[in-house]
Gaussian input, Z-matrix of N, CA and C with variables (Angstrom, degrees):
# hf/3-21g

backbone

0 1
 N
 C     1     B1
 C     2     B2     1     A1
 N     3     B3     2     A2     1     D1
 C     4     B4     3     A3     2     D2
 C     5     B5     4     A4     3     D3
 N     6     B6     5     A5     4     D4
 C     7     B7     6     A6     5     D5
 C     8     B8     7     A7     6     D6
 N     9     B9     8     A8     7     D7
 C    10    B10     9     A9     8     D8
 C    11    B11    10    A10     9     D9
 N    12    B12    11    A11    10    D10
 C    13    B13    12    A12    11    D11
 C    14    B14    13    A13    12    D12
 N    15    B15    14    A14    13    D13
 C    16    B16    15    A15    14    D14
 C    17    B17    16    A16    15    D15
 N    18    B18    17    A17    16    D16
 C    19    B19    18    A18    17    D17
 C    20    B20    19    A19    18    D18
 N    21    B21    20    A20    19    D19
 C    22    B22    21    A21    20    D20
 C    23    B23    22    A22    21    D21
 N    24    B24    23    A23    22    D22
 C    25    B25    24    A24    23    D23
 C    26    B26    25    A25    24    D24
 N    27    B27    26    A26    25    D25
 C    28    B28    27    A27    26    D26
 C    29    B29    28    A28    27    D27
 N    30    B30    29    A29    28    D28
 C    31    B31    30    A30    29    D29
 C    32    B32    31    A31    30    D30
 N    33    B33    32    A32    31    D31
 C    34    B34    33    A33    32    D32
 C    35    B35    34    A34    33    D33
 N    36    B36    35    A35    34    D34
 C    37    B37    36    A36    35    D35
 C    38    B38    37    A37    36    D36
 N    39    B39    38    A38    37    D37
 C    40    B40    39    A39    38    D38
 C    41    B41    40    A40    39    D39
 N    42    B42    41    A41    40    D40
 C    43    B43    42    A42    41    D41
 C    44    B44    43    A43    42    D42
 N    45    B45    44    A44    43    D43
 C    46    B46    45    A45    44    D44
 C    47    B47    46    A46    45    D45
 N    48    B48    47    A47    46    D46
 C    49    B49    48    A48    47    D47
 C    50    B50    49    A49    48    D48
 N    51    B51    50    A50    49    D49
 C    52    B52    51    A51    50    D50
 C    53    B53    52    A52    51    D51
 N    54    B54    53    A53    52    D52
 C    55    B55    54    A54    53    D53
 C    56    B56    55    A55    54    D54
 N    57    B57    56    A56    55    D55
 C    58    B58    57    A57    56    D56
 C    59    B59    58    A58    57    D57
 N    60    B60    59    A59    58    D58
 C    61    B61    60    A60    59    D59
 C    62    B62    61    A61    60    D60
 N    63    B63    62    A62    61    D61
 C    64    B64    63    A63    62    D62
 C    65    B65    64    A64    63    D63
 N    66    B66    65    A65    64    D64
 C    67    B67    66    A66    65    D65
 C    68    B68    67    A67    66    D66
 N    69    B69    68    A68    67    D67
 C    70    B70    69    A69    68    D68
 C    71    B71    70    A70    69    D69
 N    72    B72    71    A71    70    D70
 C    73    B73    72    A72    71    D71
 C    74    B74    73    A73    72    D72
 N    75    B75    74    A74    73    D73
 C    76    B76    75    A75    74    D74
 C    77    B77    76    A76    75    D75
 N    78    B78    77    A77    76    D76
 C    79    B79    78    A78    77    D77
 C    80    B80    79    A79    78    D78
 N    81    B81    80    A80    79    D79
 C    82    B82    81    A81    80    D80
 C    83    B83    82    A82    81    D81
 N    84    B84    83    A83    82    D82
 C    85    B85    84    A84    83    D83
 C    86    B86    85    A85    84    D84
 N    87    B87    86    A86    85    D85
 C    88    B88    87    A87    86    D86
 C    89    B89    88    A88    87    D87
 N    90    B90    89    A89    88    D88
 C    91    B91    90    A90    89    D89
 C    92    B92    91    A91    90    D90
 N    93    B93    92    A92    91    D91
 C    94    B94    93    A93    92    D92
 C    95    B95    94    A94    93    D93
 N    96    B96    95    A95    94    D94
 C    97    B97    96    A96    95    D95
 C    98    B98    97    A97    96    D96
 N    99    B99    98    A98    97    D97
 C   100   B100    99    A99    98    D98
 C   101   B101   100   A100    99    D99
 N   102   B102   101   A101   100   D100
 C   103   B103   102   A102   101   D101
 C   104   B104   103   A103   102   D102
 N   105   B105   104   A104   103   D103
 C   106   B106   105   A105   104   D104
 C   107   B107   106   A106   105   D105
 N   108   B108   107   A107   106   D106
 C   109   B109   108   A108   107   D107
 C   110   B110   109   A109   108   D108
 N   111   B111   110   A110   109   D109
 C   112   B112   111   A111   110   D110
 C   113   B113   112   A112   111   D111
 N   114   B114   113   A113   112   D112
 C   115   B115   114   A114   113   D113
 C   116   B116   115   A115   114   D114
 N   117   B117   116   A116   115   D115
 C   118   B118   117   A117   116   D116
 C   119   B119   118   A118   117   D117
 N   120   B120   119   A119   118   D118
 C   121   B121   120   A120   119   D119
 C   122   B122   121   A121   120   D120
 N   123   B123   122   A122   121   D121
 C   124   B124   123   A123   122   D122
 C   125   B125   124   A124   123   D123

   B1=1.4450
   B2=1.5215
   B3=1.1759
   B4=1.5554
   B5=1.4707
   B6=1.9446
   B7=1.4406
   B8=1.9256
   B9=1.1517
   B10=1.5130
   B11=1.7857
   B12=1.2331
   B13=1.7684
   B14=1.7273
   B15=0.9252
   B16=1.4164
   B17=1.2082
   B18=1.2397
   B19=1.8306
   B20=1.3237
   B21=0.9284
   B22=1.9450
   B23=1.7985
   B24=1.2899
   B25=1.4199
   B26=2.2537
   B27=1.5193
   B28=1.5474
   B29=1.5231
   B30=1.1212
   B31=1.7342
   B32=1.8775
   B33=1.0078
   B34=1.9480
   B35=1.8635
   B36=0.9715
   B37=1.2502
   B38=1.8003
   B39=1.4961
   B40=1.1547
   B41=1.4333
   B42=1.5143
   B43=1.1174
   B44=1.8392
   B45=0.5797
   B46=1.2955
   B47=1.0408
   B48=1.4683
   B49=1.3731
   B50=2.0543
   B51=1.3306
   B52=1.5801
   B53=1.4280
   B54=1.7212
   B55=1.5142
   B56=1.3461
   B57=1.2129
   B58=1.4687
   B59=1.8003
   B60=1.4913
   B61=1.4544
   B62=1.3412
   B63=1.1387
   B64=1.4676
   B65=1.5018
   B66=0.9964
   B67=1.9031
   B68=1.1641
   B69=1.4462
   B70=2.1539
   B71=1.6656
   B72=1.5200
   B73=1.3538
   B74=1.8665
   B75=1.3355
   B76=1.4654
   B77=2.0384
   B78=1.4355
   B79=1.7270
   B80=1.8587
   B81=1.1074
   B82=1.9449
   B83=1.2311
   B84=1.6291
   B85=1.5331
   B86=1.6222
   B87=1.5542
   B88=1.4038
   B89=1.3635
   B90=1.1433
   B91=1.1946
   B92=1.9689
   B93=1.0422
   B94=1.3362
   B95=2.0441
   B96=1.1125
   B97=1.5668
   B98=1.6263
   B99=1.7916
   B100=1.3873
   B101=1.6619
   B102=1.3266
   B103=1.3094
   B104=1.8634
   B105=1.4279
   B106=1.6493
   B107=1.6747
   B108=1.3338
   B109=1.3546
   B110=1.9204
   B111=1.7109
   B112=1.4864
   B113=1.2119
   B114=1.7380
   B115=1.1538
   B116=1.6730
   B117=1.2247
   B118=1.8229
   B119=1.5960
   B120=1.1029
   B121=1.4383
   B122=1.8383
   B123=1.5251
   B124=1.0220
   B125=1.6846
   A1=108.13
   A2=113.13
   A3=122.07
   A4=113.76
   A5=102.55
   A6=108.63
   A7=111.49
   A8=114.11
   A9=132.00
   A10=103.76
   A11=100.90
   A12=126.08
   A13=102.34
   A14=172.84
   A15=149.68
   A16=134.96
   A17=118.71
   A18=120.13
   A19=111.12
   A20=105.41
   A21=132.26
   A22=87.79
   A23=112.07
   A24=133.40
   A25=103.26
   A26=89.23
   A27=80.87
   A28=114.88
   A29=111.09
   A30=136.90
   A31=109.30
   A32=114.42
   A33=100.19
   A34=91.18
   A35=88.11
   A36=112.51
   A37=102.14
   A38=121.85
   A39=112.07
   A40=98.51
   A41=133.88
   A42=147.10
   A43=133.92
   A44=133.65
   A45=128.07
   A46=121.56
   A47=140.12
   A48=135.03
   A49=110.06
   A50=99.79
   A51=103.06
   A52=89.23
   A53=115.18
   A54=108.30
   A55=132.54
   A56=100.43
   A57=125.92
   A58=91.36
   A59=112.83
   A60=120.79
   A61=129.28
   A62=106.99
   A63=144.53
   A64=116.82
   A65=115.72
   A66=146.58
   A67=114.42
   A68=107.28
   A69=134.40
   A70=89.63
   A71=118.36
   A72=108.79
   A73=124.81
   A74=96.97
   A75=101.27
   A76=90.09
   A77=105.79
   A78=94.59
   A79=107.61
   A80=108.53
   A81=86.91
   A82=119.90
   A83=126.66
   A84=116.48
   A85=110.59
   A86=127.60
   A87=126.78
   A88=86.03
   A89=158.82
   A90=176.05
   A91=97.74
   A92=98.93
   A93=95.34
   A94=104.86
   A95=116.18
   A96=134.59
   A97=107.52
   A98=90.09
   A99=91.52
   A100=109.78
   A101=121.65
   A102=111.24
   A103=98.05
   A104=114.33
   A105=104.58
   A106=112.86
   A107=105.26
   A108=107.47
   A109=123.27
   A110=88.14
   A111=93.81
   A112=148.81
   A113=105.19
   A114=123.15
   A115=99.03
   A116=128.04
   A117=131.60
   A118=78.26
   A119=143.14
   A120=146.03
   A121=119.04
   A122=100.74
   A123=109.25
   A124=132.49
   D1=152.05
   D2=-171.33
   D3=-148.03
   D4=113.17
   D5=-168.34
   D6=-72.86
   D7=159.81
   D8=172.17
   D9=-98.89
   D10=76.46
   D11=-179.56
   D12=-22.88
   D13=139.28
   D14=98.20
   D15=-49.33
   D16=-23.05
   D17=151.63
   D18=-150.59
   D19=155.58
   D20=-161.68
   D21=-50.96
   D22=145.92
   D23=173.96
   D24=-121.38
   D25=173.75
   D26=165.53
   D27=-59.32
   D28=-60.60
   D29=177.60
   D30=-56.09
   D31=-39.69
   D32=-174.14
   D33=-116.05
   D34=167.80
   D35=-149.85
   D36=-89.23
   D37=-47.25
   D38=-176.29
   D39=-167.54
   D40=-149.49
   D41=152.36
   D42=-57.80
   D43=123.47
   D44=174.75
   D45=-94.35
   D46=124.24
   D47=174.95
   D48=-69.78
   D49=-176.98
   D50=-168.71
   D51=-88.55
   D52=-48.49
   D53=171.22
   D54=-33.91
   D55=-46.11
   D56=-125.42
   D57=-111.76
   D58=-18.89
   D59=141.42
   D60=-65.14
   D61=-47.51
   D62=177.72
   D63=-52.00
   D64=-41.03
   D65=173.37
   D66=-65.39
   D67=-52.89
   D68=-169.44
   D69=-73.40
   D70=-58.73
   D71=-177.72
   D72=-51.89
   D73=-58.86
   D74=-168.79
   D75=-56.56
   D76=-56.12
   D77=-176.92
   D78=-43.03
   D79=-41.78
   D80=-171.93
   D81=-96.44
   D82=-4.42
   D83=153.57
   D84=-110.35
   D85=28.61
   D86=139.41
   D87=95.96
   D88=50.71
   D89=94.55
   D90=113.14
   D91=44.48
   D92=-176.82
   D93=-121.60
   D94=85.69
   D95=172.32
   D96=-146.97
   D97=175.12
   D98=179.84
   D99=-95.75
   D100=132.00
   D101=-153.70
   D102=-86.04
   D103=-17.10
   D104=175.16
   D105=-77.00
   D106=-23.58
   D107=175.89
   D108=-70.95
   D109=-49.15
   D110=155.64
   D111=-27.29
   D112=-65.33
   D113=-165.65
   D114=-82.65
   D115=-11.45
   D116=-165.91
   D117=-93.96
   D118=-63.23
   D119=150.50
   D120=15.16
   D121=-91.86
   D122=160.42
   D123=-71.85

């Protein structure tokens, strides 16, 4: 499982948008999920 950061830690880098989570997913399992399940997800 992989959190959607809301502000920068030592370790992550910054904030993550819902998109912009949303984007990273469909890019690394090939845009193939269910996107209502997803997005309740993140």
């Amino acid at each position: 499982m992989r959190c959607a950061p809301s502000t920068a830690t030592e370790i992550l880098t910054g904030p993550d948008s819902e998109e912009a989570f949303f984007d990273d997913l469909l890019r690394v399992i090939g845009g193939q999920t269910n996107e209502e399940l997803a997005r309740h997800m993140i």
